[in-house]
VOPAGU-2260 file (C-alpha; in pm, 1 decimal, decimal comma):
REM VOPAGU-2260
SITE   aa  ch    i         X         Y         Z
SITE  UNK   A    0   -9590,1   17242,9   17411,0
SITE  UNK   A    1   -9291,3   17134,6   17160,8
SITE  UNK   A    2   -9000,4   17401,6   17179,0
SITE  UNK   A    3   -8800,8   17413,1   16869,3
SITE  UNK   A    4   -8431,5   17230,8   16965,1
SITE  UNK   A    5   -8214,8   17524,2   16798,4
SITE  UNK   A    6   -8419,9   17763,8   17082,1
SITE  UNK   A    7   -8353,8   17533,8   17333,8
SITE  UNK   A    8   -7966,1   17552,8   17295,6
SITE  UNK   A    9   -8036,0   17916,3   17285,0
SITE  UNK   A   10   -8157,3   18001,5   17552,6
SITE  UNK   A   11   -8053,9   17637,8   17747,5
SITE  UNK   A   12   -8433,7   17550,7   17819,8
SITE  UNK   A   13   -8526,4   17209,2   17864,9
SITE  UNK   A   14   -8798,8   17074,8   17639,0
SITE  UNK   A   15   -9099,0   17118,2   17754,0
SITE  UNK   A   16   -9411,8   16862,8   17666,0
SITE  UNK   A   17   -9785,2   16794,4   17830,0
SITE  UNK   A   18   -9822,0   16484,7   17675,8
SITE  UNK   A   19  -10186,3   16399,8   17635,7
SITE  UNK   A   20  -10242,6   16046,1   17761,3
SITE  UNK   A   21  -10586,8   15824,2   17930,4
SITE  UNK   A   22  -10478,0   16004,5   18236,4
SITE  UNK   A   23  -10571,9   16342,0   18103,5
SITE  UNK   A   24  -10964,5   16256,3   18063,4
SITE  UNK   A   25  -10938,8   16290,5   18472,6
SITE  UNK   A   26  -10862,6   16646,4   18419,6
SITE  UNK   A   27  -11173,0   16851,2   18489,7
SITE  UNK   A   28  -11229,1   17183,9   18297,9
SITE  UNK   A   29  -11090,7   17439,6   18549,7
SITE  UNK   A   30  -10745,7   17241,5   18562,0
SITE  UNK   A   31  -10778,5   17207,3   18156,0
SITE  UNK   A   32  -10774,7   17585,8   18115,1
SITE  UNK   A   33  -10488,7   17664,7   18378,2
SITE  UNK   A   34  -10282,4   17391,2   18148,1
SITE  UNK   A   35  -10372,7   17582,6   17896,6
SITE  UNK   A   36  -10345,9   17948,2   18084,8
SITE  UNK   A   37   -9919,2   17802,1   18170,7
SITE  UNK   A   38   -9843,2   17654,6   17862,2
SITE  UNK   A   39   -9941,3   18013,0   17662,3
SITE  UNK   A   40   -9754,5   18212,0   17966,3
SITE  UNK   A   41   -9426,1   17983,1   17923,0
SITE  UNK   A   42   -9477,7   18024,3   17542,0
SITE  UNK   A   43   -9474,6   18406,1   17604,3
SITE  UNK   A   44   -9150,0   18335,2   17907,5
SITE  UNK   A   45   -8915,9   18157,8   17629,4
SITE  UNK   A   46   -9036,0   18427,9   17370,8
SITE  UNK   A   47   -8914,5   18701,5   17577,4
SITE  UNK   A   48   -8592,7   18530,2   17707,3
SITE  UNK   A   49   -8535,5   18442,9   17317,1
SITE  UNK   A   50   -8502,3   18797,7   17250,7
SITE  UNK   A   51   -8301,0   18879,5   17535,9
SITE  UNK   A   52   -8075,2   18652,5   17454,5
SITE  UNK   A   53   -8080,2   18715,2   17070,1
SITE  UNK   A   54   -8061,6   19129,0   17136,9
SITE  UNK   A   55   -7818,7   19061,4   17387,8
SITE  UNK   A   56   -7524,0   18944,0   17150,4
């Protein structure tokens, strides 16, 4: 999860990563799809605090 810098200063998020490293193959299947189940809810988060912000001004 890579969040584009100009939306960052937007909206003042931090970046965001899940770097995939040797540690990761620990991760069993349950705890891969709730990775994947936040990273696609904070992708939809920033997307609707984006437009706040952008209708907001």
């Amino acid at each position: 999860l890579h969040i584009d810098a100009a939306i960052m200063k937007t909206t003042g998020w931090r970046k965001l990563s899940i770097s995939r490293s040797s540690s990761s193959s620990k991760f069993d299947n349950r705890e891969i799809v709730i990775l994947k189940g936040l990273t696609q809810l904070t992708n939809e988060l920033l997307d609707a605090c984006l437009c706040l912000v952008l209708t907001d001004k």
